[in-house]
N, C-alpha and C positions, 0 to 999 in steps of 0.2 A: 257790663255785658255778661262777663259769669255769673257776678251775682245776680244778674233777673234771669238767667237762665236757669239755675238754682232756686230760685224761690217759684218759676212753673214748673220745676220737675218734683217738686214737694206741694202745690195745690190741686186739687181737684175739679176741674174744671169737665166740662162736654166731653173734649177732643180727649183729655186723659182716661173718661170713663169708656170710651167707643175703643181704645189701643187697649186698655186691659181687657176688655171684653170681649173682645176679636181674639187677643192671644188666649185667654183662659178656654174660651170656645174650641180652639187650634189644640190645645193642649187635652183638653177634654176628649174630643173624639180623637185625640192619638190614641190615647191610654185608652179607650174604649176598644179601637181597631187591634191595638197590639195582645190583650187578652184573647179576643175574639179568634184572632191568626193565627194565634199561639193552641189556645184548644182545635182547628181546625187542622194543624201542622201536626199535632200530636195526632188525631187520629188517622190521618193521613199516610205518616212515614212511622210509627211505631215498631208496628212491624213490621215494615218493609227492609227486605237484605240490602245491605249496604247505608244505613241511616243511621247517623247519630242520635235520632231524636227518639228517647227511650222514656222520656218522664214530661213531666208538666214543663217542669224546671227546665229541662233540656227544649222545650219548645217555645215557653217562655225565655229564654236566655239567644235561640236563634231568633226570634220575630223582632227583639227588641235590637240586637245588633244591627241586623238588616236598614230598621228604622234610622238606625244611630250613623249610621258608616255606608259609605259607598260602594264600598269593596270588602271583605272580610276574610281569613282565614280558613272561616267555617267550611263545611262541606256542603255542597248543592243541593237541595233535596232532589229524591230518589224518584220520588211520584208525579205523573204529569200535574196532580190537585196541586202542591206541594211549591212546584216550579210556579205554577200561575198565582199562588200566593205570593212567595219572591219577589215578581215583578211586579204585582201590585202592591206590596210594603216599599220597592223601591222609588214606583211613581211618585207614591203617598209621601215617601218623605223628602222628594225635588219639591211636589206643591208646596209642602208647609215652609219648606225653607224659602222657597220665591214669595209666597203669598205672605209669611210674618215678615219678612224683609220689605218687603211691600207695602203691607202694614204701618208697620217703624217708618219708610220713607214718608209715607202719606201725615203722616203725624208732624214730621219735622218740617216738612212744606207747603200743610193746612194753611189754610189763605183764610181760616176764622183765627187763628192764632192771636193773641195779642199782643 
């Protein structure tokens, strides 16, 4: 039983090509969106009183925790742009985690499996 589980998770078959390609997809437009947030973020709270976000790096560094964590340390941003960025990085990252998990399930319960 291991061992043919083992030898599909090492061949290349359909169902293997559509589960990486879905994730790499997933992963692609993260890393697209979290640049994107990250220069919007910046220009947004740079110079806004009370904002952490002073550099690239510093907006790059909040987009991607957002991404990453459900909750974080960081400080709020300042700006109404700013806030409605937030909540859309947080939405973005319940999708991916429901839809790759979803993904993965759909994969292990393919009914072309063999």
């Amino acid at each position: 039983m291991i061992r043919d589980e083992l030898g599909r998770m090492w061949g290349w078959e359909d169902h293997h090509k559509r589960l990486v390609s879905r994730l790499a997809i997933v992963v692609l437009a993260t890393l697209a969106i979290d640049l994107v947030a990250a220069v919007a973020v910046l220009f947004l709270e740079r110079h806004t009183k009370g904002s952490e976000v002073h550099t690239l790096w510093d907006a790059f560094f909040f987009t991607t925790v957002q991404l990453l964590t459900v909750s974080s340390q960081l400080k709020n941003p300042v700006t109404t742009g700013g806030r409605i960025i937030d909540i859309f990085l947080e939405f973005w990252a319940v999708l991916v985690v429901a839809g790759s998990a979803g993904a993965i399930a759909n994969f292990f319960q393919s009914a072309d499996r063999k």
